[in-house]
ROKEBA-465390 format. One record per residue (C-alpha): x, y, z. Coordinates in pm, 1 decimal, padded with zeros to 6 digits. Layout:
<rs>
east, north, up
X, Y, Z .
...
</rs>
This chain:
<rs>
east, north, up
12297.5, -00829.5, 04018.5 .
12569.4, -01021.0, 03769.3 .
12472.7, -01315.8, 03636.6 .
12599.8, -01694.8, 03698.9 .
12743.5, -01681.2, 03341.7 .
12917.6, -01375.4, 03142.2 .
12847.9, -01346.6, 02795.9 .
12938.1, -01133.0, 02475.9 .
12782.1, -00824.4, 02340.4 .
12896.4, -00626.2, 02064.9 .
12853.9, -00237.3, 02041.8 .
12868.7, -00102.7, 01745.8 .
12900.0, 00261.3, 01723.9 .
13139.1, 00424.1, 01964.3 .
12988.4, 00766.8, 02079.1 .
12867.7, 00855.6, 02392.2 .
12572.2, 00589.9, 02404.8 .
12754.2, 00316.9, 02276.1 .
13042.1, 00361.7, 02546.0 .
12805.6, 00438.5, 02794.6 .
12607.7, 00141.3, 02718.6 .
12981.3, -00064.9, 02757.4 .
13073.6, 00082.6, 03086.9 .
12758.7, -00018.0, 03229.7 .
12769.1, -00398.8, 03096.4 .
13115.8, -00415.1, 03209.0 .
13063.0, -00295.3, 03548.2 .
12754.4, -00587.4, 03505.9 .
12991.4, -00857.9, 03411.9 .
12931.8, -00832.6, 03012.0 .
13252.1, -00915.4, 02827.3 .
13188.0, -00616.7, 02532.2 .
13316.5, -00515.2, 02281.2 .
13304.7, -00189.3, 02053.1 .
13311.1, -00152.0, 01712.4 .
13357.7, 00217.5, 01552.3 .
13394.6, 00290.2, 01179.9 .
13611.5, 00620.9, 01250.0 .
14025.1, 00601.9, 01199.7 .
13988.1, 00748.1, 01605.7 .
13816.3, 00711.5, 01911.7 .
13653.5, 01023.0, 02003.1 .
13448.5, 01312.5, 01971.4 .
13399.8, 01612.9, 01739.6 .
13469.6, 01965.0, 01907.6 .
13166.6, 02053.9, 02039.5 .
12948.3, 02134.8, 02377.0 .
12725.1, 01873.8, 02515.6 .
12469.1, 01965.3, 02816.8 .
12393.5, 01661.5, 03057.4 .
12091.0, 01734.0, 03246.9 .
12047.1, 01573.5, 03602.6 .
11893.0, 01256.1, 03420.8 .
12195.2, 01181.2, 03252.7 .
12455.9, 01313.6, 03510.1 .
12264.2, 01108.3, 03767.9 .
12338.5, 00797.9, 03582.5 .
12745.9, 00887.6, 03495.8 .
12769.7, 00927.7, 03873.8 .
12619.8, 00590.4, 03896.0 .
12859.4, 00480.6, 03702.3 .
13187.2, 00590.6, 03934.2 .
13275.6, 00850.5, 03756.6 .
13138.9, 01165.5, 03991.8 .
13559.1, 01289.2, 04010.6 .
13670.2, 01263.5, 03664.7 .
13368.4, 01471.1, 03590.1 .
13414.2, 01732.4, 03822.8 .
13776.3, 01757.1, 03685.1 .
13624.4, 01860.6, 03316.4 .
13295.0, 02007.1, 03414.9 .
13110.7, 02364.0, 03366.4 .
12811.8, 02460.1, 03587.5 .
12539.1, 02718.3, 03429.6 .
12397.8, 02885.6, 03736.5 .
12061.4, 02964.0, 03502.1 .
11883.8, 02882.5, 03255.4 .
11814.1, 03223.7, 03089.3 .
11540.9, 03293.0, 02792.5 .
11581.5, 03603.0, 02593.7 .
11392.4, 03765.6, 02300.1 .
11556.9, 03794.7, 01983.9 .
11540.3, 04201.3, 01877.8 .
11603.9, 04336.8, 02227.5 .
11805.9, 04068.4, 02413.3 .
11553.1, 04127.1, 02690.1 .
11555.8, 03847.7, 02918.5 .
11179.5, 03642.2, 02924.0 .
11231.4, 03410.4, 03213.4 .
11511.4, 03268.1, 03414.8 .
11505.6, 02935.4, 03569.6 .
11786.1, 02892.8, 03844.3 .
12026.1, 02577.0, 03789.4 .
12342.2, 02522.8, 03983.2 .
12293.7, 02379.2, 04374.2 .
11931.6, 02419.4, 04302.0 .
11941.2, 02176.4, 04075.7 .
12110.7, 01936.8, 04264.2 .
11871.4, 02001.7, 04537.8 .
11587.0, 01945.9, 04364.6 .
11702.5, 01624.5, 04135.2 .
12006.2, 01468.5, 04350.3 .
12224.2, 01551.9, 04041.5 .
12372.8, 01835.4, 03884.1 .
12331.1, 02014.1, 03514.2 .
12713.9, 02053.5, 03321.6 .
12831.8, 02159.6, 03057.1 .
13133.7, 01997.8, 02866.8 .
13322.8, 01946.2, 02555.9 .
13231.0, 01655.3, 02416.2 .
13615.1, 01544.5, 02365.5 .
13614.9, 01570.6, 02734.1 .
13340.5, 01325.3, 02864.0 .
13401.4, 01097.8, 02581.9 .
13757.6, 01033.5, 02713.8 .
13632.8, 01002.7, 03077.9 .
13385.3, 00727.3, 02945.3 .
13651.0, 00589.3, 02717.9 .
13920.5, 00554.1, 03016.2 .
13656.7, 00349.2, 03222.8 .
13613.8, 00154.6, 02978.3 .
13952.7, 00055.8, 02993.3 .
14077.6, 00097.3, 03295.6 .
14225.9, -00218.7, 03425.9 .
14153.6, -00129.4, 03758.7 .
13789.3, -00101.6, 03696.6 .
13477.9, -00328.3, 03817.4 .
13412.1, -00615.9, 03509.1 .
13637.2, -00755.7, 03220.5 .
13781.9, -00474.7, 03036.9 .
13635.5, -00350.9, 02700.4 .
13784.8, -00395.5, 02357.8 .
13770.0, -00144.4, 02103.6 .
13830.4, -00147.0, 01759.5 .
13846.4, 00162.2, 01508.3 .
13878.9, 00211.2, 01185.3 .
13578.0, -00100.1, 01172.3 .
13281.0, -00062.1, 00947.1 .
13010.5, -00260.9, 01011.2 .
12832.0, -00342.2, 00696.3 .
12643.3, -00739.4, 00755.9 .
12497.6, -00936.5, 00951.9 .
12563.7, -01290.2, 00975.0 .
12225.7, -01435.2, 01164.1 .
12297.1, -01812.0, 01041.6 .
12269.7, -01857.3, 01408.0 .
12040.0, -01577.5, 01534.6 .
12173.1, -01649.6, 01931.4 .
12543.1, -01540.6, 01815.2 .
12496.8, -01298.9, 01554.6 .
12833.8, -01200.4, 01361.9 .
12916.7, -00828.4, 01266.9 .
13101.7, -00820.0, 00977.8 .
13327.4, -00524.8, 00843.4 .
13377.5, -00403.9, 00494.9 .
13728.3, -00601.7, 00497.2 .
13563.2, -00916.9, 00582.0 .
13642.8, -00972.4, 00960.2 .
13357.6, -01092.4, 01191.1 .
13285.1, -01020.9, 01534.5 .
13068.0, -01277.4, 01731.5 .
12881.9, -01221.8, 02001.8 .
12545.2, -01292.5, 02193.1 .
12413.7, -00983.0, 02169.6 .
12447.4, -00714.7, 01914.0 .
12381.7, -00341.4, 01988.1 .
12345.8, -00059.4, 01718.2 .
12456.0, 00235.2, 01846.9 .
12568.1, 00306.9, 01514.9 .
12397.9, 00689.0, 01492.4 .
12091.8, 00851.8, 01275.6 .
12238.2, 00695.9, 00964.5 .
12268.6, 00279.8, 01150.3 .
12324.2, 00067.8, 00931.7 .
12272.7, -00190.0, 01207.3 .
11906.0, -00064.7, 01176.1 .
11897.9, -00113.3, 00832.9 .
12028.2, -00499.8, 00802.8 .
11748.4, -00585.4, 01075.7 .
11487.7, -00441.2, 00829.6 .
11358.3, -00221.1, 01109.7 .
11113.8, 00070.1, 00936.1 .
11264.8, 00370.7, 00798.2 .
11148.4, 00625.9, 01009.4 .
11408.7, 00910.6, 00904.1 .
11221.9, 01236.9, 00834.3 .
11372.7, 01575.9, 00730.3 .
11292.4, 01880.4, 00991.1 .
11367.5, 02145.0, 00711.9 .
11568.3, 02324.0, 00939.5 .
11939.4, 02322.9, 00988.9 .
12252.8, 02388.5, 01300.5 .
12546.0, 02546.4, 01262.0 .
12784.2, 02489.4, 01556.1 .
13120.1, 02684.1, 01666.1 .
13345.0, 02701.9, 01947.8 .
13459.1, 03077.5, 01974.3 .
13753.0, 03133.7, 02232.7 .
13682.3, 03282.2, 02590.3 .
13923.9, 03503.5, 02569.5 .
13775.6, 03698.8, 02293.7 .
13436.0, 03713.6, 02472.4 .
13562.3, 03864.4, 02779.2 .
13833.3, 04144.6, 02573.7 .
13501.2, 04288.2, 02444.9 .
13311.7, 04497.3, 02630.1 .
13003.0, 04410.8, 02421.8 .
13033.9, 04065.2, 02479.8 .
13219.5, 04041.2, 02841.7 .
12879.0, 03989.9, 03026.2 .
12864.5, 03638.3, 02879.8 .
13176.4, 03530.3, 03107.7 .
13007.2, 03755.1, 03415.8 .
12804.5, 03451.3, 03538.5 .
12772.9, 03116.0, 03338.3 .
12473.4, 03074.4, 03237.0 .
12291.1, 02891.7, 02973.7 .
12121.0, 03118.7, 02751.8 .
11866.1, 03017.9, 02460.9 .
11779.6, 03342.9, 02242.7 .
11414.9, 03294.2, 02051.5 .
11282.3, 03456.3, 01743.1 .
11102.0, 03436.9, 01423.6 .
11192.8, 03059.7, 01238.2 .
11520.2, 03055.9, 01424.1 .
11706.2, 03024.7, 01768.2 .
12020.3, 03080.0, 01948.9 .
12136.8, 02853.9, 02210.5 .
12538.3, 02969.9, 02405.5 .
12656.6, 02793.4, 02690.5 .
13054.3, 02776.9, 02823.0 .
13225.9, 02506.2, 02881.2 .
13623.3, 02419.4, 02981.0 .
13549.7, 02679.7, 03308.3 .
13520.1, 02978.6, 02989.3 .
13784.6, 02853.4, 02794.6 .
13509.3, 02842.4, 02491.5 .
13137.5, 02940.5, 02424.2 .
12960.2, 02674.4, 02273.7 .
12719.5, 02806.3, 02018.8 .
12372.4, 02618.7, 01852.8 .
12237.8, 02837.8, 01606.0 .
11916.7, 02667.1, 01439.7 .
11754.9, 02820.2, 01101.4 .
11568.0, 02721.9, 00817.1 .
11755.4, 02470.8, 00586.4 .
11941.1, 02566.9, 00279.8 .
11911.9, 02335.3, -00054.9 .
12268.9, 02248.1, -00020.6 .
12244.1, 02129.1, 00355.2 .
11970.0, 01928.9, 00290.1 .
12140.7, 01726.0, 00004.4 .
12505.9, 01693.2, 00151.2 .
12407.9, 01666.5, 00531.5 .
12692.5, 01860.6, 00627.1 .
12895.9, 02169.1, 00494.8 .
13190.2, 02390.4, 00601.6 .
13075.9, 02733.5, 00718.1 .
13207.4, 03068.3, 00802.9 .
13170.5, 03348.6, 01098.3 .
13043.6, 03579.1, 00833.3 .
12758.9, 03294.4, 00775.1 .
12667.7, 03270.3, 01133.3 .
12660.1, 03647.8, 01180.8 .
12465.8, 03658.2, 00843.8 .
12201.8, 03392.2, 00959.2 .
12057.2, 03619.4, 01220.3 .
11983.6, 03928.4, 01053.7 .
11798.7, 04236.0, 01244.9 .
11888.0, 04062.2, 01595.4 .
11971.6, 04224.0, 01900.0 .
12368.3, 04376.4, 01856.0 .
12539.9, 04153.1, 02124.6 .
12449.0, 03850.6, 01872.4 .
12677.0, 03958.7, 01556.1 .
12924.4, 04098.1, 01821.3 .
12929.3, 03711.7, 01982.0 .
12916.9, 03569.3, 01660.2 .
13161.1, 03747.4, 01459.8 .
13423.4, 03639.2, 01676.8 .
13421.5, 03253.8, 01536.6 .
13791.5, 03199.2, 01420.9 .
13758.5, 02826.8, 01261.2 .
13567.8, 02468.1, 01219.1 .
13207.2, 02635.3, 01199.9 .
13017.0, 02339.2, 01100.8 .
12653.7, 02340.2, 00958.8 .
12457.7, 02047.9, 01000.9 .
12117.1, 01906.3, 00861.3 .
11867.6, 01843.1, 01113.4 .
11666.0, 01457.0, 01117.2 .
11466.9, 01312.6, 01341.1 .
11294.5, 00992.4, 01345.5 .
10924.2, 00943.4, 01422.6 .
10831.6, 00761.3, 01720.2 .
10869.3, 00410.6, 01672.5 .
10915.9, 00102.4, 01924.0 .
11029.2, -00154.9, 01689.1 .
11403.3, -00193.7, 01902.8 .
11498.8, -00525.2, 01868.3 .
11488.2, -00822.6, 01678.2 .
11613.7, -01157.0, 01868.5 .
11982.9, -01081.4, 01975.3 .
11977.0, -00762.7, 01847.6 .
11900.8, -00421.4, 01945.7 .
11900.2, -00061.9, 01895.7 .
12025.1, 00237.7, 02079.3 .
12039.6, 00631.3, 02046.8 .
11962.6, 00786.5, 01785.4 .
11942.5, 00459.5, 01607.6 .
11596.1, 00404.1, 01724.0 .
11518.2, 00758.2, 01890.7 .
11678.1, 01028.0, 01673.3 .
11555.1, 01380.6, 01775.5 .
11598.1, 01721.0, 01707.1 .
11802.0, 01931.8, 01977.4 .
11506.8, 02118.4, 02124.1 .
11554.5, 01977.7, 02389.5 .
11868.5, 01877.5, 02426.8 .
11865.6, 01527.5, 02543.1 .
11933.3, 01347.5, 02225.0 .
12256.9, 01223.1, 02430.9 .
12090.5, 01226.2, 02773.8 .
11836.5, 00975.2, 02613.6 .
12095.0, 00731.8, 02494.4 .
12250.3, 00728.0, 02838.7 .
11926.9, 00630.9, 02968.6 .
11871.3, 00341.6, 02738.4 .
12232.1, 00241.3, 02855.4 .
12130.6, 00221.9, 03168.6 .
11806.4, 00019.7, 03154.3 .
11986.3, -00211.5, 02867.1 .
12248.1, -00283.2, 03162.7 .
12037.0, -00345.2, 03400.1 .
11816.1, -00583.0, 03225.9 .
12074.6, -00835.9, 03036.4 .
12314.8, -00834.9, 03372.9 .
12007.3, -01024.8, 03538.7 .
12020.2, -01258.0, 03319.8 .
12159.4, -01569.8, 03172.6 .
12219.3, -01562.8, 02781.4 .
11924.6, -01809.5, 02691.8 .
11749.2, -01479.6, 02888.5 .
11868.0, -01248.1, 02622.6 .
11523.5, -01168.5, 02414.6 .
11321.7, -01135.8, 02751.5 .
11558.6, -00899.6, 02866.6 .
11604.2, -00646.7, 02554.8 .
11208.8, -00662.0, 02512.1 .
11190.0, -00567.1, 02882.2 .
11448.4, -00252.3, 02795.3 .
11207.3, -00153.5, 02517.6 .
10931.4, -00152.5, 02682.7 .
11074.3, 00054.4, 02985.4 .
11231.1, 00276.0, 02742.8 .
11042.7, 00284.7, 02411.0 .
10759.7, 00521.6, 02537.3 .
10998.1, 00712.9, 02727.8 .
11210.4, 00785.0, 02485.5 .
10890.0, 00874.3, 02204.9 .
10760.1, 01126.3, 02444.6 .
11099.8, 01358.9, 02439.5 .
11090.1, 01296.4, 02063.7 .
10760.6, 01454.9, 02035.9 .
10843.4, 01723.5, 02255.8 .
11138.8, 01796.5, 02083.4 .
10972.4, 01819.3, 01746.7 .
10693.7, 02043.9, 01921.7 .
10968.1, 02267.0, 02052.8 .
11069.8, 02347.2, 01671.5 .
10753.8, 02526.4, 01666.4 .
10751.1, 02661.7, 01961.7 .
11114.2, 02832.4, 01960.8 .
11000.8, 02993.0, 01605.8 .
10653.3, 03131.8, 01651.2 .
10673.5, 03524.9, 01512.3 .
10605.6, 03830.9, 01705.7 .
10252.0, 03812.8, 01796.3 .
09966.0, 03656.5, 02027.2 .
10116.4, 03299.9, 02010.2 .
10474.6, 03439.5, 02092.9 .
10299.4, 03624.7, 02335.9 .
10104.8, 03333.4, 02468.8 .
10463.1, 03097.2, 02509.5 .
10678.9, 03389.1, 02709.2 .
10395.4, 03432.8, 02943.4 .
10427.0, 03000.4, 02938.0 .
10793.5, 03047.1, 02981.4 .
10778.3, 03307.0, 03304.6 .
10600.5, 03051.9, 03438.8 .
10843.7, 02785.6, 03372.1 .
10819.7, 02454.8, 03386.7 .
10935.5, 02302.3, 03100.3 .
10859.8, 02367.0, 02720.3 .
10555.7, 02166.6, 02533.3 .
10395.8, 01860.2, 02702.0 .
10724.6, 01833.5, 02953.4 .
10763.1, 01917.1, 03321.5 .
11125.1, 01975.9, 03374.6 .
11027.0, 01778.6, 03716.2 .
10968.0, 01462.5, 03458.9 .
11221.5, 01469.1, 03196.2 .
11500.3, 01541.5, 03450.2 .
11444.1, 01232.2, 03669.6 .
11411.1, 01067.2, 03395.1 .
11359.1, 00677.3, 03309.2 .
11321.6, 00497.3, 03696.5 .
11619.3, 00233.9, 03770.3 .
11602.4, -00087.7, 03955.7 .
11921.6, -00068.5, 04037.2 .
11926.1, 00004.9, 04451.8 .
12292.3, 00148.0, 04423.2 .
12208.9, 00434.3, 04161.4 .
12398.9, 00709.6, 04338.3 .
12252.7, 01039.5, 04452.5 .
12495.6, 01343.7, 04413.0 .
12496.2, 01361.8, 04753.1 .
12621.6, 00977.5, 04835.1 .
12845.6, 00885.1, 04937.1 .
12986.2, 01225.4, 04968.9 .
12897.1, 01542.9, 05227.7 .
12690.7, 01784.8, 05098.7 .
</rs>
């Protein structure tokens, strides 16, 4: 449904959930417009999973070809134990997954789908007034003088009015800040290191070639650490997530420059196909602190609201940090396209409350998850690959839950299968 009357909502933050969140209330009618503090529009060089709950709404959105275009399907998801490599449990992705949820698991680079969601954002052609972007556009007040049009203003002093104002400005939002929402940011006292190591020099090594045999998505557990690989870019690169405890210098800068020789060094005593996969990082190995925020529903305050990890930061143990934010574009478009602009603080109450809970629950399972990667050899390790054999998600979370994720209103949410043959 699209409103009798348009109106204006600002985005600030332009990563996945913020452009998300402006494809949506375009294709509602929303005149919006995005604000991001980078020099560039786009995303770092990395993989990104989408799990059907997420790739269920970017089909919604129209964008089920440009996706196939820059797509990689796992087949499985396999689990494998950290000395031996031996495989604990396999749960079968690919058309089974689409049979089961009406949407698919991929794999891209990040770059990828950020440009698809970009380009629909302004494509001329497209359903709803086109969306501006700015970069290079720190957000660092806000003007509430009158709290129905509340004014972003930059660090050079321009102002951006609008009658709504999202923060999808990351862990770090400073949109969350200026609303005096509670700080919530807690340290996990672990830390990710994340590289892109070339295809090419995966399948030239015999000790390594298997990995390009059958995609898969493959999550290696041991003792305090884990190991998560998945291609992307049909085996151009394998995407690696290696998690471990935190070093003093990670915690305090955030992020720091690593090396191969660092990620091979991280994972001592593990199975010899790890160093062999690892060792074969060229460049940009990145190591990352890990936060999280703790459950919290305080979202919004009058004409302005929160999104992603600006409200529901969570560690990757589950990966749906991303998947999350896409659901929160979703219900946030769906609720303030019904309505009028004096309906604007019904309407983003009504998308915390359908999301707020939601959204706390994969937090807490993600933070569970840090234990339950880690445990050491012995009964409780035991105890979770006997869990895992008989999978059905990890912690408190069905797979059969999380992956059909938040339930839309909208009556014209596509199915994988519509409006095309199986």
């Amino acid at each position: 449904m699209v409103p009798s009357q348009s109106y204006e909502v600002t985005i600030t933050g332009g990563g996945l959930g913020g452009l998300t969140a402006a494809l949506a209330l375009r294709q509602r009618g929303l005149r919006v417009t995005v604000l991001e503090q980078a020099p560039l529009l786009g995303e770092v060089g990395a993989g990104i999973q989408t799990a059907p709950n997420a790739s269920r709404i970017l089909l919604g959105l129209g964008l089920r070809r440009q996706l196939e275009a820059i797509h990689t399907e796992p087949l499985d998801q396999v689990r494998r134990r950290w000395q031996d490599g031996r495989v604990v449990a396999l749960t079968p992705l690919g058309q089974a997954c689409k049979d089961r949820f009406d949407a698919p698991y991929w794999h891209y680079h990040r770059a990828d789908l950020h440009q698809v969601i970009r380009e629909a954002c302004l494509d001329p052609t497209g359903p709803g007034p086109v969306v501006t972007m700015h970069t290079a556009t720190r957000v660092v007040e806000l003007d509430r003088t009158r709290p129905e049009r509340p004014v972003a203003v930059t660090d050079d002093g321009r102002r951006f009015a609008g009658d709504v104002l999202i923060g999808a400005d990351g862990v770090r939002s400073r949109v969350r800040e200026l609303i005096g929402a509670p700080d919530t940011l807690l340290f996990s006292g672990e830390m990710a290191y994340r590289a892109l190591i070339p295809g090419e020099l995966i399948a030239a090594d015999p000790a390594t070639r298997w990995l390009v045999d059958r995609f898969q998505s493959t999550i290696w557990y041991g003792p305090e650490r884990h190991l998560v690989h998945y291609l992307i870019r049909g085996g151009a690169y394998l995407n690696v997530v290696a998690c471990v405890p935190c070093t003093d210098e990670v915690a305090e800068k955030w992020t720091v420059p690593a090396t191969p020789q660092d990620l091979v060094d991280a994972f001592p005593g593990w199975d010899d196909r790890v160093p062999a996969m690892l060792s074969k990082a060229k460049e940009n190995v990145g190591c990352f602190a890990l936060y999280h925020r703790r459950r919290d529903p305080v979202w919004t305050d009058g004409h302005v609201a929160l999104l992603g990890d600006a409200c529901h930061a969570m560690l990757p143990y589950q990966a749906q940090g991303a998947s999350q934010a896409m659901e929160d574009a979703a219900v946030l478009a769906e609720e303030l396209g019904a309505v009028t602009v004096s309906g604007v603080p019904q309407a983003l109450r009504r998308y915390v409350d359908r999301r707020a809970k939601h959204a706390g629950m994969v937090q807490e399972a993600s933070l569970q998850n840090k234990t339950f990667y880690h445990f050491p050899d012995g009964p409780e390790q035991r105890a979770r690959d006997a869990q895992l054999r008989r999978f059905d998600g990890e912690s408190d979370l069905s797979y059969d839950w999380l992956w059909r994720g938040t339930p839309l209103n909208d009556p014209d949410q596509v199915a994988f299968s519509y409006p095309f043959a199986r």
